[in-house]
N, C-alpha and C positions, 0 to 999 in steps of 0.2 A: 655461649648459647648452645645449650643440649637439641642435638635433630632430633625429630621426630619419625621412628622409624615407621614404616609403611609394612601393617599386617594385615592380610585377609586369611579367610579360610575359603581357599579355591576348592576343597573338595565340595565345601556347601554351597557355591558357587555352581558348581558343577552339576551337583544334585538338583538344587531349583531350577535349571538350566533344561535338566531333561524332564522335571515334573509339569512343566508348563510349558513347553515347545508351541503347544495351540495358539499362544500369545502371540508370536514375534516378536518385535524389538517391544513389546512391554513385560519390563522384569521386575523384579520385587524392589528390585530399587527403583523404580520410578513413583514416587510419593506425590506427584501434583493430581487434583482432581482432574481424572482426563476428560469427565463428560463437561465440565466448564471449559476446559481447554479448547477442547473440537468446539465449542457453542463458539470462543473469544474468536480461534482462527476460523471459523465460516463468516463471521461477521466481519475478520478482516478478507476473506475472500471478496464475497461483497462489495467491500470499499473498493479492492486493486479493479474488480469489474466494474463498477461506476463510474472510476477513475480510467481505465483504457474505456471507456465508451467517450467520455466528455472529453478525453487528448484528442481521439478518431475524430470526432464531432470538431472541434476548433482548428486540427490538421487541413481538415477539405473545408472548411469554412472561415480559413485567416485570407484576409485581404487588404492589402494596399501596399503603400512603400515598401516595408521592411516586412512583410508577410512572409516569403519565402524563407529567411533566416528564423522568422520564428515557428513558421508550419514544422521545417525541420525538427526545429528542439522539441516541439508536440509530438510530431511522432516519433522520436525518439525517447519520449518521457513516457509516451502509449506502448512500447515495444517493450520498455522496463519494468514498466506495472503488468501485463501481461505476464515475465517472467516469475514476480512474486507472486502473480495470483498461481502458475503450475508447482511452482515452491510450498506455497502454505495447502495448496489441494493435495500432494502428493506428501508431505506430514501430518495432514488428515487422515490420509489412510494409512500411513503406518502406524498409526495411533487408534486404527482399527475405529476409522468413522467414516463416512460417507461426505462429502465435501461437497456442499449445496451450491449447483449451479441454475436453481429454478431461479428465470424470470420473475417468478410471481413472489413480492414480498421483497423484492431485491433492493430495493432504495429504505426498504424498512430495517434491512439486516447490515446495511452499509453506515458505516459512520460519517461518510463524506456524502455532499448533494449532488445532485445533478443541475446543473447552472451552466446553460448556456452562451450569455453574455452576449452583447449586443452588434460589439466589436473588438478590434483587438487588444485594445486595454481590458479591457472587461471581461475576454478570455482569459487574458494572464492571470489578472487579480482571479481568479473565481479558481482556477487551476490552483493560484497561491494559498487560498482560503483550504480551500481543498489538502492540500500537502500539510498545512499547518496544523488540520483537524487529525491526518495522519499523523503524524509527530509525534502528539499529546497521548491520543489513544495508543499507539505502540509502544511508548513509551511505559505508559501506564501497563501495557500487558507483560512486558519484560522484567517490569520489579515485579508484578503477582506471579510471575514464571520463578524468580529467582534461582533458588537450587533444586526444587521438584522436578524440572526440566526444562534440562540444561541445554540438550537439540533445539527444542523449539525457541530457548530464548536466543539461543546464538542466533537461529534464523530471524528471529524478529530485531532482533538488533543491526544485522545486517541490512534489512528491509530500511529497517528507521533510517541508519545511513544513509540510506539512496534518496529516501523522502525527504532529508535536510537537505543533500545536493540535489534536489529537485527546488525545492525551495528557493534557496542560494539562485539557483540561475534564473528562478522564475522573477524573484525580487530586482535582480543585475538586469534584466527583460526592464522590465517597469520604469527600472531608474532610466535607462540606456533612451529609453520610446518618453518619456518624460521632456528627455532633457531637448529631444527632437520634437516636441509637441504634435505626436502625430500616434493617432488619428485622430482628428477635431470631430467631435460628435455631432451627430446633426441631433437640431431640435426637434421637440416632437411633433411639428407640423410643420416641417419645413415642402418649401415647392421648389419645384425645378423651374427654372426659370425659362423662357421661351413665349410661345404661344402657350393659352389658354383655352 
């Protein structure tokens, strides 16, 4: 089997290099649509801030037996989505785009809901629903990345990774609170009992 030797022309290399300085890291070789791209990662901006709001939110509002083990893994699944959201803002703008951190439109531009759950089962699942919506749509952006760009797919592929092992422990959560039947949901009109 004949190698394939490796040839460029570095002086053309070179030339492009200084005729277009005003870019930064966008060179002629970067063939992916970058205004779809900045649109794909502000919309997974989005998801990672829906997603560190709704971990914060079930962190300060897990309770009962096993609350404290699983508030932890909340905010520590809150502190990891945070780090993807400054990951995909800051290849936004290396990509010479503005990384959209408005409020307003924010659950329109996120792929994931916002679902707060009743209890602590009902956090986990909705966190899990959550991750899984992640997954699919990351998934889905990194083959439309393919070879056009190749940064941003590594970064999403990395991302996707953490959202499986988000997944994974959220599922091992469920199964684990399952098998202990806890917490027993109250009905929807239940009374406390005592005086009346």
């Amino acid at each position: 089997m004949a190698t394939k030797p490796f040839v460029t022309d570095i002086e053309n290399i070179r030339r492009r290099a200084r005729e277009h300085i005003d870019q930064g890291a966008i060179t002629a070789g970067y063939s992916a649509d970058r205004e779809t791209v900045i649109k794909l990662l502000n919309e997974a901006l989005a998801t990672e801030i829906v997603c560190v709001l709704r971990y914060k939110y079930h962190y300060y509002m897990a309770k009962g037996i096993n609350a404290k083990s699983v508030a932890a893994e909340f905010l520590e699944h809150a502190n990891e989505e945070q780090g993807h959201a400054d990951l995909i803002a800051q290849r936004i703008t290396q990509l010479d785009g503005a990384p959209n951190f408005s409020p307003e439109g924010l659950l329109s531009r996120s792929h994931a809901d916002y679902v707060e759950g009743d209890d602590l089962v009902d956090m986990i699942k909705e966190d899990l629903v959550a991750e899984r919506i992640a997954i699919d749509s990351y998934r889905e952006m990194v083959q439309y990345l393919g070879t056009g760009d190749s940064t941003t797919r590594r970064m999403m592929e990395g991302i996707l990774a953490m959202e499986e092992e988000h997944a994974e422990d959220l599922a091992t959560m469920l199964d684990e609170l399952g098998k202990k039947g806890e917490p027993a949901k109250p009905g929807p009109n239940k009374k406390k009992s005592g005086k009346s």
